[in-house]
C-alpha positions as CSV (number, residue, x, y, z in Angstrom):
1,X,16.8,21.3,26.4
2,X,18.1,23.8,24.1
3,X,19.1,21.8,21.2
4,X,15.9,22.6,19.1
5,X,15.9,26.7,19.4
6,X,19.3,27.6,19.0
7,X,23.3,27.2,18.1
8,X,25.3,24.8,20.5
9,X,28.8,23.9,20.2
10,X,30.1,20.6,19.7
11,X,31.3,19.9,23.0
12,X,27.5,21.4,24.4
13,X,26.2,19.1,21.8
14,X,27.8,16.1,23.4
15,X,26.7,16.5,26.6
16,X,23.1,17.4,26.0
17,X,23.3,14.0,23.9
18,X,24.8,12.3,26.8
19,X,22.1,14.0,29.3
20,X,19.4,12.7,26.9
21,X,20.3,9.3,26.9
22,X,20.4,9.1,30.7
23,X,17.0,11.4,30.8
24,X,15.9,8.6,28.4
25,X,16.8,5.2,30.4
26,X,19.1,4.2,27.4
27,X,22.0,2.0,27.5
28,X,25.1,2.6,26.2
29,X,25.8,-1.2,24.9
30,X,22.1,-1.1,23.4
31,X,23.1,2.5,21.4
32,X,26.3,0.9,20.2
33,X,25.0,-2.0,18.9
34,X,22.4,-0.4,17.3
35,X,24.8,1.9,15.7
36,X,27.7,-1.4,14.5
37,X,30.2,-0.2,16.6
38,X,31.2,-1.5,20.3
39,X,30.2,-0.3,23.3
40,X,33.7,1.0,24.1
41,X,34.1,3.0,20.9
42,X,30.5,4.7,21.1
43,X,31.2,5.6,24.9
44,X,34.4,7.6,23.6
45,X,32.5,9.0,20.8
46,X,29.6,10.9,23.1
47,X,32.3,11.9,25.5
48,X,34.2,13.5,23.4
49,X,37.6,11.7,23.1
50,X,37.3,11.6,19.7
51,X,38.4,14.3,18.0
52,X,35.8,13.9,14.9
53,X,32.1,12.5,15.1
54,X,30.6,11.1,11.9
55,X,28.1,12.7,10.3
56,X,26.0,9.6,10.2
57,X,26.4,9.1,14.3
58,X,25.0,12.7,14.5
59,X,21.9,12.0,12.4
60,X,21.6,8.3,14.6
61,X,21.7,10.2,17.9
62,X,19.1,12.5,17.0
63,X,16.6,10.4,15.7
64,X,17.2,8.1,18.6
65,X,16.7,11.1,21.3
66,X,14.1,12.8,19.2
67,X,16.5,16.0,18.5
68,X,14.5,18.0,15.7
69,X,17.6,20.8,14.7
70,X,20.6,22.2,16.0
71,X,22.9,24.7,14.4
72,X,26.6,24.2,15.4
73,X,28.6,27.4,15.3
């Protein structure tokens, strides 16, 4: 992972994030209910269909896949 030593882009963000959480065994259903949104909604979140991410679901997903910094560019 490169998330922790240098500058990622948003879409390189996403699918490290997604890579973690199958590195990591997680479900999808268990993240989004964890988070208070559905399943459906979280899923096109870290795929990036959405054209924003909330600053809050970007602190959530990397305390949840132990991502220390990243610098987006």
């Amino acid at each position: 992972m490169s998330f922790n030593t240098g500058t990622c882009s948003s879409t390189k963000f996403l699918e490290e994030v997604r890579e973690l959480i199958k590195d990591n065994g997680l479900a999808i259903n268990e993240l989004a209910n964890e988070y208070g949104i559905g399943r459906k909604a979280f899923s096109r979140v870290i795929h990036g269909h959405n054209k924003f991410i909330e600053m809050d679901m970007i602190v959530f997903l990397c305390k949840k896949l132990g991502i220390k910094a990243i610098t987006i560019e």
